[in-house]
N, C-alpha and C positions, 0 to 999 in steps of 0.2 A: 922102464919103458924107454927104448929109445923113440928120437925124432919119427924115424922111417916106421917104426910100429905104429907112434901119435898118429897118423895121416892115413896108415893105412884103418887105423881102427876108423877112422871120420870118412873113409871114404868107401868102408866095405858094411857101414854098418850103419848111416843112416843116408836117409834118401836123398836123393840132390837134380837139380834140372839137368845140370852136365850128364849126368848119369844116364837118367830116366826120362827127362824134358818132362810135361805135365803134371804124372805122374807121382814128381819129386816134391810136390812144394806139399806143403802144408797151408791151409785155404787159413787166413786170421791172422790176428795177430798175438792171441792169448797164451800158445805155448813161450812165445819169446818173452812177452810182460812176465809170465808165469815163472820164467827162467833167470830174468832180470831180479825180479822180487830175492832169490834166492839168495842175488849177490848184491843187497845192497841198493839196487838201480842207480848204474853205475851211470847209466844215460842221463840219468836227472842231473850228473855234476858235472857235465864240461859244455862248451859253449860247442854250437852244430854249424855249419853250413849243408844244408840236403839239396840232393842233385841228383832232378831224375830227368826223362827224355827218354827218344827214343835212339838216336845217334847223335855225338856231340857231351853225352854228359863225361865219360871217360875222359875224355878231352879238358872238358871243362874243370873237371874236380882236379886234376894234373896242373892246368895253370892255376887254379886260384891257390892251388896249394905250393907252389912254387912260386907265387905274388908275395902270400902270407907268409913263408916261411924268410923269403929275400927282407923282408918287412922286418923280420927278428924275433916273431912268434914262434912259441914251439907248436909245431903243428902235426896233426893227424890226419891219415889219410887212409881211409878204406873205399878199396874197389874188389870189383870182381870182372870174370876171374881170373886166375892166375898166368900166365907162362911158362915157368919152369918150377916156381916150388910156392907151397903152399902160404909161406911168409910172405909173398910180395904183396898179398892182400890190407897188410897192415903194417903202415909205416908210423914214425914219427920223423920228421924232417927228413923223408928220405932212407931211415935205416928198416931195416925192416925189422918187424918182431923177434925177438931172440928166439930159438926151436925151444930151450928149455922152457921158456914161458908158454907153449903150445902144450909141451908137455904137463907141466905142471896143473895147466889149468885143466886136459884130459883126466889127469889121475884125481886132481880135487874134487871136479863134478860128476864123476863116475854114477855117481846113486841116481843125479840128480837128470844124468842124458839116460838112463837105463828107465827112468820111472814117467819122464815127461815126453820120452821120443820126439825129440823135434828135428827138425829136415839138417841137412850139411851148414845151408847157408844162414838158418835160424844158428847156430852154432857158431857161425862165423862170426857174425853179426855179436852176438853177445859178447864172445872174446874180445871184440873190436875194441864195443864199447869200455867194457871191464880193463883192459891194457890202458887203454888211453886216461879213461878214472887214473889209475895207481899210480901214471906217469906224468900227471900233473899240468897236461898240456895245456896250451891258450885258446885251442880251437881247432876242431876237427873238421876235414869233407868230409861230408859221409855219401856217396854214386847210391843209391839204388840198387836193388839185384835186377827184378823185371817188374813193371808198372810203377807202381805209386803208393798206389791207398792201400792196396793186402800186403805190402813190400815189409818184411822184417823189421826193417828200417825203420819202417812210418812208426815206430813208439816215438819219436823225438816229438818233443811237446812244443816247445818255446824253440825253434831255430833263429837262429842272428839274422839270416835269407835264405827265402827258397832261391831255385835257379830252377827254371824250363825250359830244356833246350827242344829239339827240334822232336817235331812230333812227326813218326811214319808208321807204315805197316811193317808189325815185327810181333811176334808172340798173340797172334789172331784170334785163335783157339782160349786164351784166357784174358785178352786183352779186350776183343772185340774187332770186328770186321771195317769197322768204319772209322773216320779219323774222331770224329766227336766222341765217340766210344774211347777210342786211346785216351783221347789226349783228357776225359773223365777220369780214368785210371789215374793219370800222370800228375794230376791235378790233386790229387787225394793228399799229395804230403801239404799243402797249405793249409797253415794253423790261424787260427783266429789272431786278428792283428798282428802279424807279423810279415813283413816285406817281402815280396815274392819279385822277381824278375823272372820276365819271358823272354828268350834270345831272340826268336824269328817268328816274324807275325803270319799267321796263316786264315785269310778269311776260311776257311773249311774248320777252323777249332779255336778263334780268338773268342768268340761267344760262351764258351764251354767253359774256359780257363777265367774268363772275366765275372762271369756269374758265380763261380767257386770261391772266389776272392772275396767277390762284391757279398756276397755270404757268410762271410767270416770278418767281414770287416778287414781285410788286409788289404796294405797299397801295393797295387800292381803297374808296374812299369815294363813296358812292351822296349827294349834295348833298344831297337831298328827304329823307335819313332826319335830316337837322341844320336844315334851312332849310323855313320853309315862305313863299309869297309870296303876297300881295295883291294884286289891281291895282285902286287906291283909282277913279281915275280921271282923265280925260283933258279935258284943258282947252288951247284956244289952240296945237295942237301939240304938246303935252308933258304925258306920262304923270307919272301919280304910282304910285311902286309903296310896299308897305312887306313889306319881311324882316324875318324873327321867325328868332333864332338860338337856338334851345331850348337847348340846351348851355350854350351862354356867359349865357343869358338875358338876349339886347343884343336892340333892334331898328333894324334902317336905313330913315329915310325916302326914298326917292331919287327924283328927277324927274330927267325925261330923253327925248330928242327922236328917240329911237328908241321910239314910243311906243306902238306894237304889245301886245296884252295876253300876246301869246306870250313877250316880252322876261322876265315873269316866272319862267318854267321857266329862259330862258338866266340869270338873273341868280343863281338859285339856283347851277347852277355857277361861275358867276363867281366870286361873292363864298368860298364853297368853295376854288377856286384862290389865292385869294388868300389864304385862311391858311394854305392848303399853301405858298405861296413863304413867306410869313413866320415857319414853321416852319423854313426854309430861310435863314434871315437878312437877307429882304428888308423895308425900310422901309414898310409899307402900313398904314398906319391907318384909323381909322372915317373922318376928316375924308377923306380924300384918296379914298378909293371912292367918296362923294356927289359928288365935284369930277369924279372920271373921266369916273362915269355921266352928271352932268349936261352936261359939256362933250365927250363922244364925238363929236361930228361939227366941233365945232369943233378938237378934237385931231389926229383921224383922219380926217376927211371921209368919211366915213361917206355911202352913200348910198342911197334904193330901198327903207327898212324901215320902209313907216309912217311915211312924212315928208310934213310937209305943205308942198306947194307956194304954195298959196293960201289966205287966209281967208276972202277974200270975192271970189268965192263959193267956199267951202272947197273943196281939191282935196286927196286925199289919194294917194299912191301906193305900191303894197307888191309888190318880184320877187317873185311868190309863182310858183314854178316846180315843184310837182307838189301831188297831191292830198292830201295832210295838210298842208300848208302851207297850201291853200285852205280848208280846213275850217277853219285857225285866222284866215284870215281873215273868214271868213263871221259865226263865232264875234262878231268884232270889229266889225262890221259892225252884227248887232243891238244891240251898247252902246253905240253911237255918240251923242250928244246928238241931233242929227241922221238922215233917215233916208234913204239910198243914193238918189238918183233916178236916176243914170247910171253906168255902168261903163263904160269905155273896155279893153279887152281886146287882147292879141295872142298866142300862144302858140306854141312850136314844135311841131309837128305829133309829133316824139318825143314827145310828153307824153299822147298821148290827150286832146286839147283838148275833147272829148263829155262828159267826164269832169265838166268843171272846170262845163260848160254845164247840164249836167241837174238843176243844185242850183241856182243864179241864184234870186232868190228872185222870186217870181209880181212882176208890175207893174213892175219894174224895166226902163228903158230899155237896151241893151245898141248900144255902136259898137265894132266887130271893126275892128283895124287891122294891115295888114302891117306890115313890118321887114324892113332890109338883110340876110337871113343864109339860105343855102340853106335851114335847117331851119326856118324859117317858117312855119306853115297859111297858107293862101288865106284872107285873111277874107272871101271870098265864099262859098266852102262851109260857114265857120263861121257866116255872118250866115243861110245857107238852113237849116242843122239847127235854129237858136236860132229859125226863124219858127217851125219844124215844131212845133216843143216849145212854142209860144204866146207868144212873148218879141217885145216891141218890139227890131228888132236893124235894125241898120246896117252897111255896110262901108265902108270907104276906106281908102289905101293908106298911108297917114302918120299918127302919133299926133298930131303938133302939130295935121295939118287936122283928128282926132277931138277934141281936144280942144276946138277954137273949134267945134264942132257939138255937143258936149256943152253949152257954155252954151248954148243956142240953146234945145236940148230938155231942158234941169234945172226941172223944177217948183217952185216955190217954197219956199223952207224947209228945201229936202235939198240932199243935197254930191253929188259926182261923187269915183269912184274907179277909177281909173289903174293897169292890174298885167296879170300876167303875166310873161312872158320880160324874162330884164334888160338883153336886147337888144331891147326894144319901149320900157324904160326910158332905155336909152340913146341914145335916138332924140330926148328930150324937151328942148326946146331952153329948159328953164325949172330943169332938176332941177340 
């Protein structure tokens, strides 16, 4: 079996949310325990950090794991989902899994995916775990796939710290309609006595998260009541933020190429997490969080948050995949040095892509692009609402061909910005 078989057999032969959206998951947690039992439970033997939310946890698991590993921990890192190949889901300090190890572990549990059918990302998840066991790491992120408490994931028993980043409307349909409803979901990987951090306080859901806690006996620490954060500003690709630690009365200057102004709320939990491990006897100083944050994507490979592709003519692009995410892009948008002449867009039609349209700011050029994935919009229906609504709008079927027509039609002096589905992202033969 080669690689390109592995991935094809995982990805034509059990269910997946990418795939199917609802449809794909499997409701529980018992196929993955059931799966795990086979091998050991591989999950019982390495130490966790779990990291759920609704925007902000990607982010998050990417710095703390680029903290940890600057630190000198061998560390593990699984997220979802991928960009261009199916190994970037699981790393150790940055490398990614080796293909023959994908393979291997396909051919070994053959009897065992045939007999138990569990979803793509049940599958994931177990490999994760199982890799990381064999490889003898100091301490793994593990992101979440979607919510919390039904999430693959949530087998971790005993985590080192939870982390909650920001709670929005995203995944409705399984999540819940309302924010106390999410952020109950979100709330479900908190295990009895063990330290949870919340990144951003939200009176619509701080009650929700506090009583789940206060229910298991775990101390919870809301970040924003110890941290507050700045976003100085953005140069050349790379943010400058500064943390003010009222407590300790330290502050952090930190740059860093994750450079989104949102990264300020995720860093406040960050840096939070990190004195909860060091509470815990882990090695993380002042010096080595500036080293994380600024070297995140070169640690991690980090990709799709506010990264700039281009300087000249600046290209900026951000998976921003539901509506408060777009709001903190928009946000970022007005304090840009520069000012937006084109958007290049694609969105899964889940998302309410009308949504993301009706905010576009007036004079802004707008090129709607398809993507390889059933749950796509037509960017012809999206480019015909965005005339309706008075928008210079475009379609075409490919990012890379919206992107050589974004230069074409960039006005002088403004940048082009690149976002949506991070399957529009992953299309980008430059990212």
């Amino acid at each position: 079996m080669t690689f390109e078989e592995a991935t094809q057999y995982l990805f034509s032969s059990f269910p997946s949310f990418e795939k199917s959206g609802k449809t794909g998951i499997n409701e529980g947690l018992q196929i993955t325990r059931d799966f795990l039992q086979t091998l050991g439970n591989p999950h019982l033997k390495i130490r966790c950090i779990h990291v759920a939310g609704t925007n902000g946890k990607g982010s998050s698991s990417h710095f703390l794991a680029s903290i940890v590993q600057e630190a000198g921990y061998k560390t593990g890192l699984f997220t979802s989902p991928h960009l261009k190949s199916f190994t970037e889901r699981i790393r150790i300090n940055g490398i990614e899994i080796p293909e023959q190890y994908v393979i291997d572990f396909i051919v070994k549990n053959k009897t065992t995916l045939d007999q138990l059918k569990p979803s793509f990302f049940e599958i994931t998840t177990v490999m994760a775990f199982d890799y990381f066991a064999t490889q003898n790491i100091d301490i793994a992120i593990i992101e979440t796939g979607l919510g919390g408490r039904l999430d693959s994931t949530n087998v971790i028993e005993q985590p080192v710290v939870c982390l909650i980043t920001n709670i929005g409307y995203d995944h409705t349909e399984m999540l819940g309609n309302d924010l106390p409803s999410i952020a109950g979901e979100k709330a479900g990987i908190i295990k009895s006595g063990r330290p949870v951090v919340q990144s951003e306080s939200n009176p619509a859901y701080n009650a929700v998260i506090k009583s789940k806690a206060d229910a298991l006996n775990a101390p919870l620490v809301l970040a924003q009541d110890r941290w507050t954060a700045n976003y100085m500003v953005w140069k050349n690709g790379i943010g400058r933020i500064e943390l003010d630690d009222h407590l300790a009365q330290k502050k952090y200057d930190l740059k860093t190429p994750l450079a989104g102004i949102y990264q300020s709320n995720n860093l406040c939990g960050v840096l939070e997490t990190c004195r909860v491990l060091r509470e815990q006897g882990y090695t993380i100083n002042h010096e080595i969080i500036e080293r994380g944050v600024l070297n995140v994507i070169a640690n991690t490979h980090m990709k799709g948050r506010w990264q700039t592709l281009s300087l000249n003519p600046l290209v900026v692009c951000d998976a921003v995949h539901n509506i408060s995410g777009w709001a903190q892009v928009l946000y970022q948008l007005k304090h840009m040095p520069q000012t937006c002449g084109v958007m290049v867009l694609g969105f899964s039609s889940d998302k309410k892509p009308e949504q993301f349209i009706d905010s576009i700011p007036a004079g802004t050029k707008v090129i709607f692009s398809g993507f390889q994935n059933k749950r796509a919009s037509d960017p012809r229906a999206l480019c015909a609402y965005a005339v309706e609504k008075g928008l210079e709008a475009y379609a075409v079927e490919n990012v890379n061909e919206a992107l050589e027509k974004s230069n074409v039609l960039l006005p002088s002096g403004s940048f082009i910005f690149v976002g949506g589905s991070i399957y529009l992202l992953s299309e980008l033969n430059n990212i």
